[in-house]
Biopython code that builds the backbone (N, CA, C, O; Angstrom):
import numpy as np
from Bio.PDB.StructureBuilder import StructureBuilder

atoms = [
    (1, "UNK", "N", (177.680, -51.790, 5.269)),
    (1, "UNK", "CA", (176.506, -52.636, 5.327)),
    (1, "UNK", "C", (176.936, -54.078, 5.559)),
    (1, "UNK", "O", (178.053, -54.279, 5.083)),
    (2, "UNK", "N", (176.447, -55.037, 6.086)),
    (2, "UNK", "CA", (176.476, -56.150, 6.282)),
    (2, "UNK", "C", (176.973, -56.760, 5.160)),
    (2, "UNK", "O", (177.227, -56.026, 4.205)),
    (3, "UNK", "N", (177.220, -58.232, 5.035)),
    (3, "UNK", "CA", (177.463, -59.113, 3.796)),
    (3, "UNK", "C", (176.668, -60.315, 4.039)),
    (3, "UNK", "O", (176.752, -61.074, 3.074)),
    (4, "UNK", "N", (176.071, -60.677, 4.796)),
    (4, "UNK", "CA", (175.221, -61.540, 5.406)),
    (4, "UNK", "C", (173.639, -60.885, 5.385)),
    (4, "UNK", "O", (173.575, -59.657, 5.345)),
    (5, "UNK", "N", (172.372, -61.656, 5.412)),
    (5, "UNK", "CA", (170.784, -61.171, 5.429)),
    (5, "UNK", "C", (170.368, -63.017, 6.219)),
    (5, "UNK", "O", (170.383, -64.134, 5.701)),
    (6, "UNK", "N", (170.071, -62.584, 7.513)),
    (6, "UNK", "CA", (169.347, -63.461, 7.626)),
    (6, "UNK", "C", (167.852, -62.844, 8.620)),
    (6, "UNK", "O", (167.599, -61.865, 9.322)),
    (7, "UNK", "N", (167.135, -64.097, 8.151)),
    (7, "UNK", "CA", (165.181, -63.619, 8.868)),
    (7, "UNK", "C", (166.069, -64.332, 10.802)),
    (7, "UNK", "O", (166.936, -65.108, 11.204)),
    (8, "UNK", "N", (164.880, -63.205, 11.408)),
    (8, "UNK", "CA", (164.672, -63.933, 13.054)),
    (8, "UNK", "C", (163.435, -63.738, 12.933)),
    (8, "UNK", "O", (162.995, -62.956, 12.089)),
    (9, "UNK", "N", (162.805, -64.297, 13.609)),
    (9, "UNK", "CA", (161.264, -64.366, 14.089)),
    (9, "UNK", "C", (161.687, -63.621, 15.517)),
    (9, "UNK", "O", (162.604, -63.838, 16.310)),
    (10, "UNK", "N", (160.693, -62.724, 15.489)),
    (10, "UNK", "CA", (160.351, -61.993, 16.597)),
    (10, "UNK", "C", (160.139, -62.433, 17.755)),
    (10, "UNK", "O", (160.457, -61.670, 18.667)),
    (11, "UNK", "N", (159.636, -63.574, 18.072)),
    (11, "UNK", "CA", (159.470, -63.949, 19.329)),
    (11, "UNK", "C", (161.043, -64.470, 19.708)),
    (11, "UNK", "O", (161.315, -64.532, 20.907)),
    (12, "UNK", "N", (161.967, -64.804, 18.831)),
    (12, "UNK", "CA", (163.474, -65.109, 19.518)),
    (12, "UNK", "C", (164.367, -63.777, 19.514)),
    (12, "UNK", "O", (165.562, -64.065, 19.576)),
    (13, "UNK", "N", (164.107, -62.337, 19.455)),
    (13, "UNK", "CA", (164.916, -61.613, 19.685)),
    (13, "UNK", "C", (165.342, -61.118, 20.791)),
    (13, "UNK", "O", (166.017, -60.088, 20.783)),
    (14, "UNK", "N", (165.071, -61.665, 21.764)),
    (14, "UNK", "CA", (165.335, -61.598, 23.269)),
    (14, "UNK", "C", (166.896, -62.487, 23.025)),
    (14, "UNK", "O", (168.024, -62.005, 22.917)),
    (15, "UNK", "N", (166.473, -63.908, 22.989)),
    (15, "UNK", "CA", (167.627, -65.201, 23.268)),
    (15, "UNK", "C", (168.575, -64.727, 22.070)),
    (15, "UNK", "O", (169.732, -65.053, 22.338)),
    (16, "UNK", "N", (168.506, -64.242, 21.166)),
    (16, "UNK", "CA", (169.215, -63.876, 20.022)),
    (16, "UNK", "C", (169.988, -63.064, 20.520)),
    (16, "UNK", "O", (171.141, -63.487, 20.437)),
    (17, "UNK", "N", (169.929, -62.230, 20.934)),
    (17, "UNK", "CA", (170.750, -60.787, 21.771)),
    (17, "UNK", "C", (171.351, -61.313, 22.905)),
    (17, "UNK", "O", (172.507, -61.013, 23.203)),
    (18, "UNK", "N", (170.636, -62.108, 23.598)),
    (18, "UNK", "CA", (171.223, -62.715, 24.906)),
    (18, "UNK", "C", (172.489, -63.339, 24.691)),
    (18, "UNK", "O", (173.482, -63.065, 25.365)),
    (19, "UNK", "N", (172.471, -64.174, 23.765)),
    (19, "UNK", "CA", (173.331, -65.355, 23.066)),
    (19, "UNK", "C", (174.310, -64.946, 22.076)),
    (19, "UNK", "O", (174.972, -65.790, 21.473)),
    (20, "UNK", "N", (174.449, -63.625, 21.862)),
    (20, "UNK", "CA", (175.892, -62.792, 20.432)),
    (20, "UNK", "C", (176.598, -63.120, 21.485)),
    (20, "UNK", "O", (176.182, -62.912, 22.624)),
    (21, "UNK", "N", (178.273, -63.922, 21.111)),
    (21, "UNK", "CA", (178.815, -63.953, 21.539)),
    (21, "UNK", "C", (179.734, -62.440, 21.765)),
    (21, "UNK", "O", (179.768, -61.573, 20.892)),
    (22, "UNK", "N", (180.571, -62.302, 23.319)),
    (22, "UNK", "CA", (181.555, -61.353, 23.242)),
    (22, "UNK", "C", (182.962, -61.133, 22.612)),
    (22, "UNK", "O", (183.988, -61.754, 22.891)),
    (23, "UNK", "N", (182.834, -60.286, 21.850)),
    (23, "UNK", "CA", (182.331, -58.629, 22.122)),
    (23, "UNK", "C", (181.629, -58.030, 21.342)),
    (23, "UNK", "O", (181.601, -56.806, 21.212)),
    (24, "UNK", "N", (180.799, -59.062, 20.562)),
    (24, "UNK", "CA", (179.434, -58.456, 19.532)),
    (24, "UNK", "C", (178.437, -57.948, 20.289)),
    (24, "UNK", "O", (177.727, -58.366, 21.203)),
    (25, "UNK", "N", (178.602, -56.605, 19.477)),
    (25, "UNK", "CA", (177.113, -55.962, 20.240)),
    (25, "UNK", "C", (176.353, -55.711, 18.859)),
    (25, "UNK", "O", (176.890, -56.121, 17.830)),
    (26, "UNK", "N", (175.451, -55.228, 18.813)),
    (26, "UNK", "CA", (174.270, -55.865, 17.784)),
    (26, "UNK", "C", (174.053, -53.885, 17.688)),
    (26, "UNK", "O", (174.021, -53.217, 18.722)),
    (27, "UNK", "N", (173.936, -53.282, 16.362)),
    (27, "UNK", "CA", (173.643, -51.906, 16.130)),
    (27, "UNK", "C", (172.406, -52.150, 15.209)),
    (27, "UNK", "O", (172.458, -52.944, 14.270)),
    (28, "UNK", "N", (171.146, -51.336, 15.566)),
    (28, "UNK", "CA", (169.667, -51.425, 15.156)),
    (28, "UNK", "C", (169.610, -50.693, 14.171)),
    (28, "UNK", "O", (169.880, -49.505, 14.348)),
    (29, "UNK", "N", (169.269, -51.124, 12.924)),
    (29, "UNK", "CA", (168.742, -50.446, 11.817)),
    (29, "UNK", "C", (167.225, -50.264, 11.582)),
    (29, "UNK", "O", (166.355, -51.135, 11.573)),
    (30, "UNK", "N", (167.119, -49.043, 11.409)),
    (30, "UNK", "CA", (165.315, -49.360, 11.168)),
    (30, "UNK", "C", (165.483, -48.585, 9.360)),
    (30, "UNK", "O", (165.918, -47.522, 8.917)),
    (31, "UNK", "N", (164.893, -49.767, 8.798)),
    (31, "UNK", "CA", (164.503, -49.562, 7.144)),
    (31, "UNK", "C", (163.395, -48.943, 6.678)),
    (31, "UNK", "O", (162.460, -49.729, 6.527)),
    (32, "UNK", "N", (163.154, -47.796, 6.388)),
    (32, "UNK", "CA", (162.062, -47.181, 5.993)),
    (32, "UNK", "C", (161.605, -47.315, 4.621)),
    (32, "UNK", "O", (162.356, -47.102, 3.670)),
    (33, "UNK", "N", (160.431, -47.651, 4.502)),
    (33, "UNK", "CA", (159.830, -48.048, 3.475)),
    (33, "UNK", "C", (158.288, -47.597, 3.099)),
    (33, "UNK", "O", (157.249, -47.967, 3.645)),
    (34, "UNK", "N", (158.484, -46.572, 1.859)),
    (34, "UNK", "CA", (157.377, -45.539, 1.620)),
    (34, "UNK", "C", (155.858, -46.421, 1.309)),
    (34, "UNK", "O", (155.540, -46.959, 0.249)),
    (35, "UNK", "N", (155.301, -46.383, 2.214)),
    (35, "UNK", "CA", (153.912, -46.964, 2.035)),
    (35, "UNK", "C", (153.779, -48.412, 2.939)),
    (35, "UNK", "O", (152.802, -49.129, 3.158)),
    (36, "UNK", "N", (155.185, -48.511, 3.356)),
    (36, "UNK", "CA", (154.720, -50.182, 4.245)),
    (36, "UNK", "C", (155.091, -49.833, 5.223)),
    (36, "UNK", "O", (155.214, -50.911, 5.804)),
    (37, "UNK", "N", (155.629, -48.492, 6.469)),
    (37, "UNK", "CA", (156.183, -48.615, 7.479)),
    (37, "UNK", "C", (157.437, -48.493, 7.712)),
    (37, "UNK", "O", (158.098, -47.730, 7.007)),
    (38, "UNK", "N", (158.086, -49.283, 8.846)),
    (38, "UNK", "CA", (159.609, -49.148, 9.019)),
    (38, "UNK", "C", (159.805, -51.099, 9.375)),
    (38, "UNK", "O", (159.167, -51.945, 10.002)),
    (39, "UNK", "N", (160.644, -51.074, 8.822)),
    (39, "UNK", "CA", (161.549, -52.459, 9.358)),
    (39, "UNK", "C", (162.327, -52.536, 10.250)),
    (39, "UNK", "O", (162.921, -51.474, 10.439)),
    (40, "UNK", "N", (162.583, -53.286, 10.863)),
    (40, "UNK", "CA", (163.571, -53.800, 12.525)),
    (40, "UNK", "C", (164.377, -54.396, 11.536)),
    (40, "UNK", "O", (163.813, -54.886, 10.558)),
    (41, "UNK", "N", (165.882, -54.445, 11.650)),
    (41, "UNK", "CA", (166.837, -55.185, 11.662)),
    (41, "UNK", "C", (168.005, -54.711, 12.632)),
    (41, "UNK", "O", (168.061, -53.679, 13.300)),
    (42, "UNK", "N", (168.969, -55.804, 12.519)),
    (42, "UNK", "CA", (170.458, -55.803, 13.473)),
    (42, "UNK", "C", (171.816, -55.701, 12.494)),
    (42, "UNK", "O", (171.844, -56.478, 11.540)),
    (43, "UNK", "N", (172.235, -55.359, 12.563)),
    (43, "UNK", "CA", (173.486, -55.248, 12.155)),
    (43, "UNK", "C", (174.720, -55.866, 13.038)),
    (43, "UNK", "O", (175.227, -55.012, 13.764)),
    (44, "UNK", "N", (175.243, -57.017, 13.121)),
    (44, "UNK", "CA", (176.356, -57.732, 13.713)),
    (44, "UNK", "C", (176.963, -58.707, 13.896)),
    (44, "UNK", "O", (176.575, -59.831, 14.214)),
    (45, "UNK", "N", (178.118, -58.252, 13.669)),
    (45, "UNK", "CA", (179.568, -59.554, 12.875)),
    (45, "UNK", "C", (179.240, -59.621, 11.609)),
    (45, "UNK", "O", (179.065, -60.802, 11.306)),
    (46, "UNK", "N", (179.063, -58.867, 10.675)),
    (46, "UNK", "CA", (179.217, -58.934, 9.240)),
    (46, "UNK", "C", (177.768, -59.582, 8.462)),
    (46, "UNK", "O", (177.733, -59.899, 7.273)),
    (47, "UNK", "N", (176.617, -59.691, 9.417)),
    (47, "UNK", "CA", (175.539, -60.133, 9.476)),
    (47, "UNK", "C", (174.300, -59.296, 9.535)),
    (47, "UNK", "O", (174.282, -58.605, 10.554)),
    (48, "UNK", "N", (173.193, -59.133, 8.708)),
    (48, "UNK", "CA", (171.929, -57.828, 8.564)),
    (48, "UNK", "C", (171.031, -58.917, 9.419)),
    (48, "UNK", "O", (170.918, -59.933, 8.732)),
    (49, "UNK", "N", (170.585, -59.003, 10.252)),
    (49, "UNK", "CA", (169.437, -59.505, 10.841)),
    (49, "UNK", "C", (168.073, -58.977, 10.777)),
    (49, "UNK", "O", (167.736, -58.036, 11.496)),
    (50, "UNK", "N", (167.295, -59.522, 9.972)),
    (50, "UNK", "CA", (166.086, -58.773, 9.672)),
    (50, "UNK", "C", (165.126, -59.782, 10.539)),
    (50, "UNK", "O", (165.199, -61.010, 10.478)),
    (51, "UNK", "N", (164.093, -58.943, 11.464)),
    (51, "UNK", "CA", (162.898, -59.671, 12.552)),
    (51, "UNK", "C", (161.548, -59.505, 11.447)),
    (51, "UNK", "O", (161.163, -58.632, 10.669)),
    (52, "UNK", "N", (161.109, -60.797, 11.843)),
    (52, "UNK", "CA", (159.839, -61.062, 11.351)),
    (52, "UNK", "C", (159.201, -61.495, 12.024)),
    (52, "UNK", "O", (159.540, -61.926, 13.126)),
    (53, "UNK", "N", (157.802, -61.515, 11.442)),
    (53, "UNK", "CA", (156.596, -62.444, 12.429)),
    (53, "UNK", "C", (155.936, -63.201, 11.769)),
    (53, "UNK", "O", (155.159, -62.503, 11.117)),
    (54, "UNK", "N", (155.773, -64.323, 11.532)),
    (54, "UNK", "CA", (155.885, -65.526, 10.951)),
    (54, "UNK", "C", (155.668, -65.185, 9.309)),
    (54, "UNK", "O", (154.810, -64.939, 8.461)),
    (55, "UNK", "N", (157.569, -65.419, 9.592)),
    (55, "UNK", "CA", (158.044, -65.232, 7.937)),
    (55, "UNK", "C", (157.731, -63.956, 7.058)),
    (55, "UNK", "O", (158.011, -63.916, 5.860)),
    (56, "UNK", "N", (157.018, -62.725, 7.869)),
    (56, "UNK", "CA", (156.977, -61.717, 6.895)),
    (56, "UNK", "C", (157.304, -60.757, 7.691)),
    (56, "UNK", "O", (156.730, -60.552, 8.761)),
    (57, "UNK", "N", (158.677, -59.776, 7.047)),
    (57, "UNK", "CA", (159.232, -58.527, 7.885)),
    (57, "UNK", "C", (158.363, -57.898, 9.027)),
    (57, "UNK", "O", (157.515, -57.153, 8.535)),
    (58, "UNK", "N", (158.309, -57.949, 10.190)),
    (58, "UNK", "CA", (157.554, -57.010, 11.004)),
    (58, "UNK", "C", (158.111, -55.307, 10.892)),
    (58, "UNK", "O", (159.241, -54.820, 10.912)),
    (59, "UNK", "N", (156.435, -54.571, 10.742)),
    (59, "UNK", "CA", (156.348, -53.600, 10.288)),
    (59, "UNK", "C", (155.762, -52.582, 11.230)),
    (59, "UNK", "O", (154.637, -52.602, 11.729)),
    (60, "UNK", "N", (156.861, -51.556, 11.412)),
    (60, "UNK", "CA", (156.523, -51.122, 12.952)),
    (60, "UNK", "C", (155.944, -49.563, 12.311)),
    (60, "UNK", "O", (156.245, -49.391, 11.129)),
    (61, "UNK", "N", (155.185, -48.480, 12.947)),
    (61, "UNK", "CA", (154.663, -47.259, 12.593)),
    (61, "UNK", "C", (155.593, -45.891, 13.085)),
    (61, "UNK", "O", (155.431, -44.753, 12.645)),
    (62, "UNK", "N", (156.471, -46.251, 13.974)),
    (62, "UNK", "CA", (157.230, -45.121, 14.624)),
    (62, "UNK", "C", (158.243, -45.463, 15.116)),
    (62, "UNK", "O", (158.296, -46.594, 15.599)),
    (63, "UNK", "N", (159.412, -44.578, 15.159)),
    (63, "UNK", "CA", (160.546, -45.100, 16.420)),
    (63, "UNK", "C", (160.461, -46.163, 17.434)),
    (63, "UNK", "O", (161.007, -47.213, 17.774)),
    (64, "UNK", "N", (159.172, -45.086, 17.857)),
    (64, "UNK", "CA", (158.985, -44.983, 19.291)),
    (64, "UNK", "C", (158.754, -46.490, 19.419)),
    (64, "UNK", "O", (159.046, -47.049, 20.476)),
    (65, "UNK", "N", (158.243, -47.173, 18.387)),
    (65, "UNK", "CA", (157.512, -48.852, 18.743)),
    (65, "UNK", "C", (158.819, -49.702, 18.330)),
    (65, "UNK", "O", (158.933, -50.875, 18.686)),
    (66, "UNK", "N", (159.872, -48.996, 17.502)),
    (66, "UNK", "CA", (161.039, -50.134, 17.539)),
    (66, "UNK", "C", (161.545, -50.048, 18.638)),
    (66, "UNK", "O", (161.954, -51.139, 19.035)),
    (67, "UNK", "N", (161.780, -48.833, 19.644)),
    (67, "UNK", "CA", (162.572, -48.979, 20.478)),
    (67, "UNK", "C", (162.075, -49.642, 21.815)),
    (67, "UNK", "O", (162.744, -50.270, 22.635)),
    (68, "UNK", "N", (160.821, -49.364, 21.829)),
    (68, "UNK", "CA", (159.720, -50.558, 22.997)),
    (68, "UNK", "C", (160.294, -52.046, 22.447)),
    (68, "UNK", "O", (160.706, -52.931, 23.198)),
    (69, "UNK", "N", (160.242, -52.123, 21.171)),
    (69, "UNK", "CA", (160.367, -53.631, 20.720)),
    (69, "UNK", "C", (161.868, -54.016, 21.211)),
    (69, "UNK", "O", (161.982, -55.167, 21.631)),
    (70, "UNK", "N", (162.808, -53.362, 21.215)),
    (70, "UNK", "CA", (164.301, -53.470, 21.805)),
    (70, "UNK", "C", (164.756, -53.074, 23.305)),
    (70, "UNK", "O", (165.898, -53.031, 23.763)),
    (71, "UNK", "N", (163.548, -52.804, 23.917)),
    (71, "UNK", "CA", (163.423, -52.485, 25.096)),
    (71, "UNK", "C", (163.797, -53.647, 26.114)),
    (71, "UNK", "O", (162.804, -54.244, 26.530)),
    (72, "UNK", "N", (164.890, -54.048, 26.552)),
    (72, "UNK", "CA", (164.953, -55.092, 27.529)),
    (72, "UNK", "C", (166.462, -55.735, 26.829)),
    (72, "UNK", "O", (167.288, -56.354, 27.500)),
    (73, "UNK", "N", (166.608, -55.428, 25.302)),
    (73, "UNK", "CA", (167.572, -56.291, 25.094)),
    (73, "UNK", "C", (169.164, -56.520, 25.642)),
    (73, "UNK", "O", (169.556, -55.503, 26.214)),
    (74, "UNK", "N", (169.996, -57.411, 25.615)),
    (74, "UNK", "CA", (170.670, -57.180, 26.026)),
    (74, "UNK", "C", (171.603, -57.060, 24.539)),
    (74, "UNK", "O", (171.012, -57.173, 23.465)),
    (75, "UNK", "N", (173.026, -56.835, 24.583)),
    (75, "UNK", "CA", (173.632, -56.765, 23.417)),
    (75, "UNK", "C", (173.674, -55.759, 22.242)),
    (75, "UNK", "O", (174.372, -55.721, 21.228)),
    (76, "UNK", "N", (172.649, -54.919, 22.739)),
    (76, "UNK", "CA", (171.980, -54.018, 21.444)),
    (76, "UNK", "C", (172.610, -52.447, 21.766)),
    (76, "UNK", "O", (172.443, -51.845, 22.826)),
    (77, "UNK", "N", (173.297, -51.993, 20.697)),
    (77, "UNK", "CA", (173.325, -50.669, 21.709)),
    (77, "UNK", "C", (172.415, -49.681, 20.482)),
    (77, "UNK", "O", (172.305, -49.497, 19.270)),
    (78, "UNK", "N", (171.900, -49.245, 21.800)),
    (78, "UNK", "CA", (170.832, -48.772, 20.880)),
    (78, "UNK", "C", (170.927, -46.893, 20.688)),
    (78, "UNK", "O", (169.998, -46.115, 20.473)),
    (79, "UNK", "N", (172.202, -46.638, 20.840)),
    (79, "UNK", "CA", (173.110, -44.850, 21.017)),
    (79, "UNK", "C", (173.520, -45.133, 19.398)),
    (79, "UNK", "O", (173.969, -44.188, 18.750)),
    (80, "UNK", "N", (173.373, -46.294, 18.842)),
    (80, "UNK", "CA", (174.300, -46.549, 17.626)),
    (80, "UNK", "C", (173.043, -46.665, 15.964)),
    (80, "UNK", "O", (173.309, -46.814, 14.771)),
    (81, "UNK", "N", (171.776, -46.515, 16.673)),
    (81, "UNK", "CA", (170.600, -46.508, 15.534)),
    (81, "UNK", "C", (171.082, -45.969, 14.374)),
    (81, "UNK", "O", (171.816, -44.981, 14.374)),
    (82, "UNK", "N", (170.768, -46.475, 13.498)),
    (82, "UNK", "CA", (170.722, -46.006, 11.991)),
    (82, "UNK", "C", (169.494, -46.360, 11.534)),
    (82, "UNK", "O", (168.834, -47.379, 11.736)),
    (83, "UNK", "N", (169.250, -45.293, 10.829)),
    (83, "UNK", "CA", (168.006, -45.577, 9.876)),
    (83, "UNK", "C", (168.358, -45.474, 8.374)),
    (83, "UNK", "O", (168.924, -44.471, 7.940)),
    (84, "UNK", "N", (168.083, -46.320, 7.731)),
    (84, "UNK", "CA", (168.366, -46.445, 6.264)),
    (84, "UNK", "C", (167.250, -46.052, 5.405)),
    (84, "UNK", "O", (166.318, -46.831, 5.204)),
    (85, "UNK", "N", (167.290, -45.065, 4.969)),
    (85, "UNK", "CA", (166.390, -44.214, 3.738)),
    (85, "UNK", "C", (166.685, -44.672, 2.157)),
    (85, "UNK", "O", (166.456, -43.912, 1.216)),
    (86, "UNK", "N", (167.083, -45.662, 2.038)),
    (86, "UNK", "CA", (168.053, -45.868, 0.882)),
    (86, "UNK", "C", (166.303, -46.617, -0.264)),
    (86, "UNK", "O", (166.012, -46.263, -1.406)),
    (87, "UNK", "N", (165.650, -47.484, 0.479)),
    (87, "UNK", "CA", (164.392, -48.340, -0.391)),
    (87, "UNK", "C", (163.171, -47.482, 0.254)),
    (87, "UNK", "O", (162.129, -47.959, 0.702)),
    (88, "UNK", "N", (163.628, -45.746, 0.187)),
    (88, "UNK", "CA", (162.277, -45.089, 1.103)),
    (88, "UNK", "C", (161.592, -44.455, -0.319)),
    (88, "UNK", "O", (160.399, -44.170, -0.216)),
    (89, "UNK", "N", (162.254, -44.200, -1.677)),
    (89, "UNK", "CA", (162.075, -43.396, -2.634)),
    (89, "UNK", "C", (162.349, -43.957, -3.664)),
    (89, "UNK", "O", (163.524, -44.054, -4.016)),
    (90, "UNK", "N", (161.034, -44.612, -4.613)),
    (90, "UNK", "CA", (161.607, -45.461, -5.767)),
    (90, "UNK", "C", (162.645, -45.166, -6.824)),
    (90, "UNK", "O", (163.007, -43.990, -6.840)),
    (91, "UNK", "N", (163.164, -45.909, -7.645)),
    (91, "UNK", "CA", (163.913, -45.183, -8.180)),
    (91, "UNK", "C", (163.839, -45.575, -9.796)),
    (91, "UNK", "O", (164.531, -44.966, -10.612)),
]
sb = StructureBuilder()
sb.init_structure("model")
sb.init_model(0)
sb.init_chain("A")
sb.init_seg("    ")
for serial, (resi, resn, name, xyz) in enumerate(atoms, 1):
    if name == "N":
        sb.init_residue(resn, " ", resi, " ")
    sb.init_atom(name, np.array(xyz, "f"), 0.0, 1.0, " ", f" {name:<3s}", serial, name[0])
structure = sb.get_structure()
């Protein structure tokens, strides 16, 4: 897991991906979370990148809409998805 948590706002995850320097490529985590959806984050250079939309986690309903949302990026490899079930089941 990362050692780093920082917020992006959603509208910069284009230039964010554009701009990882080489040879960071950025691996997509989607955080599942029982009753709120799934979360977008990045995983890269020792860094959790969590996307928001103004200031509160954006909360997607399916795969299928994170991977539209990462659709275009550059930097991202997206063969490398993880999904984290870990905050899906209280404890």
């Amino acid at each position: 897991m990362a050692s780093q948590i920082i917020a992006l706002e959603r509208r910069e995850l284009y230039a964010y991906c554009e701009n990882l320097p080489a040879p960071i490529i950025a691996r997509p985590v989607v955080i599942a979370s029982l009753g709120r959806g799934m979360a977008l984050a990045l995983d890269c250079d020792g860094q959790r990148v969590t996307l928001t939309d103004n200031g509160q986690p954006c909360n997607f309903s399916s795969i299928d809409a994170i991977l539209y949302e990462l659709d275009g990026t550059s930097n991202v490899d997206l063969s490398r998805l993880e999904v984290d079930l870990s905050a899906y089941w209280p404890h």
